[in-house]
Structures are given as C-alpha cells and as structure tokens.
N, C-alpha and C positions, 0 to 999 in steps of 0.2 A: 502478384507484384514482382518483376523485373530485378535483379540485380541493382542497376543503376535509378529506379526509381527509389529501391528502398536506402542506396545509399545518398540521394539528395532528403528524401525524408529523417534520414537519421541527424544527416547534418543538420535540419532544418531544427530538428529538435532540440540538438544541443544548443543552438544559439538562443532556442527559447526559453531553456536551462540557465542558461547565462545570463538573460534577463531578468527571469523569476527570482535567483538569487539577487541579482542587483536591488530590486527592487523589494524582497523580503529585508534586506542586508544582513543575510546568510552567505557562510564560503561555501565551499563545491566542490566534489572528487569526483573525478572523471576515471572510471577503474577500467573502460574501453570490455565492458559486456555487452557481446554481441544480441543487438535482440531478436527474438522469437523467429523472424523474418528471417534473419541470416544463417540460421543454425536448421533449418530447414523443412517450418513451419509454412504451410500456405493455405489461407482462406480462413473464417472465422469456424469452420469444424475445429480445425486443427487447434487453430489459436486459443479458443475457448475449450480446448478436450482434455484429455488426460496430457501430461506429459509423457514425452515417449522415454523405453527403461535405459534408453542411454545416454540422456539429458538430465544431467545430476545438476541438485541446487549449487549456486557457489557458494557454499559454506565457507571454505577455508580463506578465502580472499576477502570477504563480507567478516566473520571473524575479526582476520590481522588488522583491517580498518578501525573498528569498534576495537578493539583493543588499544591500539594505538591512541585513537580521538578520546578515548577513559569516558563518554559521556554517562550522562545520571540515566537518558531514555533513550532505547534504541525501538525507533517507528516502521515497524513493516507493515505491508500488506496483509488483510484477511483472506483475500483472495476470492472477495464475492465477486460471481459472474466467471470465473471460471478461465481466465486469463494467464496462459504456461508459465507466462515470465513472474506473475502474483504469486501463483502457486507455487513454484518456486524460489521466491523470498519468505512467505511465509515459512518454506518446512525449514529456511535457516535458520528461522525464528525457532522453531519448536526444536531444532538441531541443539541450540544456544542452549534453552531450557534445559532438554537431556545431558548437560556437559557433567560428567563426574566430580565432585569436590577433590581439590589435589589436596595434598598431605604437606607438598613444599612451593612456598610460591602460589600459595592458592589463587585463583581469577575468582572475579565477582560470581557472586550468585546471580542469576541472570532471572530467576522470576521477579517480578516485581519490576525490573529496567526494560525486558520486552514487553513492548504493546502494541497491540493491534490496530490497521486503523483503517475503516471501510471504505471502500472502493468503491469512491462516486464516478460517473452517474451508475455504476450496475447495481449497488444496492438501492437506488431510489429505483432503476425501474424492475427490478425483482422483488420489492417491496420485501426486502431483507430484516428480518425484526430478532434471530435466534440464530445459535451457532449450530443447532441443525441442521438449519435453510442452508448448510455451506455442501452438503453432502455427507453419507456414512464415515468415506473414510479420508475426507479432508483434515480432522485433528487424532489419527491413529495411531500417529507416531510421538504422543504427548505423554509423557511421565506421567506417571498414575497420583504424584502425588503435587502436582502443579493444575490449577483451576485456572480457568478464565472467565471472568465479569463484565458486565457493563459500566463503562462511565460515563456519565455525562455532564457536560461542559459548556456554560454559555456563553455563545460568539454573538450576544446582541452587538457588541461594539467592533468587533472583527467582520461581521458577516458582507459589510457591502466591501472593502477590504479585499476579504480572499474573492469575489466576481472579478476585482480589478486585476487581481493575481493569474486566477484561472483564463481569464481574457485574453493576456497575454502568450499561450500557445494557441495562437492561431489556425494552426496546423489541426487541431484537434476538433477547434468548434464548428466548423460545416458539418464533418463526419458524425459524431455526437450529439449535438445541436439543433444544426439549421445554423443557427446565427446566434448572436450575443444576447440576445432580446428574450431570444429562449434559456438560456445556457442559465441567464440569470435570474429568471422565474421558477426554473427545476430547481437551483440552488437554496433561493429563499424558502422554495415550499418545501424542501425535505429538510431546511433548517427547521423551520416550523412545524412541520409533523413530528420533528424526532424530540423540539421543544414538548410537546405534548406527551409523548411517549414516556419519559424521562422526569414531567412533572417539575421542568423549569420555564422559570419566568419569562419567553424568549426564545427566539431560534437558538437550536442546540448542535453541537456533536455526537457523536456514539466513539467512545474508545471503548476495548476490549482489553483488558490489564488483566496482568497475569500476579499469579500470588502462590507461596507453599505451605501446603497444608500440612 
C-alpha cells in the first residue's frame, strides 16, 4: 500500500470512528498513533509478524490517557492473530500490570482494571479457545504474581446491536467479510459457540481479566 492510499484509508477510518462513537454514545481520543502501515510495516507477513526491536509499545501516552480518564476498566487487545499494532497494546497492558506500587501518591493497582479482549474475527477464524493459542512468548513479560481468566458475558440483548455497530466500518467488511451478510453470520455464530463454551444461556463474550494473587 502506497503512502497516499494508506493516508485516505486512515482517514477513512477515523470518520468511521466518529460514527461508531456517535452511535455507541461514547467520546473519543484521537492520540494521532501512526498505524502499522505508516511506521513501516508492509504486507500481511509483516503486519501479522513479530514487531520489529525498534517499534516500542506506546506505553507512556496510553498511560497519561488512562490516568487522566481515572476509568474503573481499561479494554485492550489480546492480540489473537498476531496483528503489530494488537500486540503492541496488549504489552501496554501487561506494561500497566508490571507498574511498581509507589510509597507517595500511589496510582491504581491495575490488575483487576486491565482486561483483555479478543480479537474478532482472528480469534473466530483461529478457533482461539486458551492463552496458549496466543504463542510462547506473547504473555512473557507478565508479573509472576498477576493471572489472567476467562469471563464470560451474555450479549443476548446486545448481539444484533454490535452487527449494526461493526457495519458501520465499511472500510473493513469487503476485506474481512465479503459483505455484511457474512460479517453478521461469523458474528452470531462465534457469539453462539463461545455461548456454549462458557455454559451461558445465549450468545456470549470471552473477556480475559486480570487479578493478583
């Protein structure tokens, strides 16, 4: 991809950011993080490969934000499927986790507020069930004394909902997809298998919650 293609795609995404908010009635911080594309990633090897050692998470920015907002849960990526920019939210995640308790001014304990949350469609079509499946050393920088769980969550009444939500980047459903038709038969059925997994009544969620032992 082109310079000037990936900057009309970028653009394209944010206004379909701006919608997705509008229509969650969510606000929105635009922190102008270049993606994977821009920073000099090309082709789905790369995108989906290791990060390269001189592409650091943005920790410190990611951080100041979450500090500032004070929320009760901060939602990252698992990073199934194997995508630079996931992988690199997640290890802000597990960055957060590793934060030392301060003596003055303490910050939140941050297990328990960070959670994980899988990465549709790569975990339905990697049939992702265990934090194994993510690889050896995708949680190797995780405190010895912080676990991570499954939750799960019934979205009987949300699920046609987030179709109408995820519909909304258009940009994304040919590439992904095919068409909406599809987009929203993948969605119900890995609602419904994870319903089963999980032993609820219902198409389900999978979150990954963190906790200290």
């Amino acid at each position: 991809m082109d310079a000037a293609a990936a900057g009309d795609l970028m653009a394209r995404r944010r206004v379909e950011d701006e919608r997705f908010a509008y229509f969650a009635e969510a606000g929105i911080v635009f922190l102008d993080l270049p993606d994977a594309v821009f920073r000099g990633y090309e082709g789905d090897e790369q995108l989906l490969g290791t990060p390269r050692a001189d592409d650091r998470a943005p920790y410190e920015i990611l951080r100041e934000e979450i500090v500032r907002l004070e929320p009760q849960k901060v939602y990252l990526p698992l990073g199934v499927g194997g995508h630079v920019d996931h992988q690199l939210c997640r290890d802000v995640g597990i960055a957060l986790l590793a934060e030392p308790r301060r003596w003055v001014m303490p910050g939140p304990d941050y297990a328990g507020m960070v959670v994980f949350y899988e990465d549709f469609p790569y975990a339905w079509w990697n049939e992702f069930g265990r934090l194994d499946d993510l690889g050896p050393d995708a949680l190797r920088d995780l405190p010895s004394d912080v676990t991570i769980y499954p939750s799960f969550v019934d979205v009987g009444d949300q699920l046609e909902r987030k179709i109408t939500g995820i519909s909304l980047y258009e940009s994304q459903i040919e590439r992904l997809f095919d068409d909406d038709r599809a987009m929203a038969g993948a969605v119900r059925q890995y609602a419904h298998a994870l319903g089963r997994v999980g032993d609820v009544n219902g198409p389900a969620e999978r979150y990954w919650v963190t906790s200290r032992v």
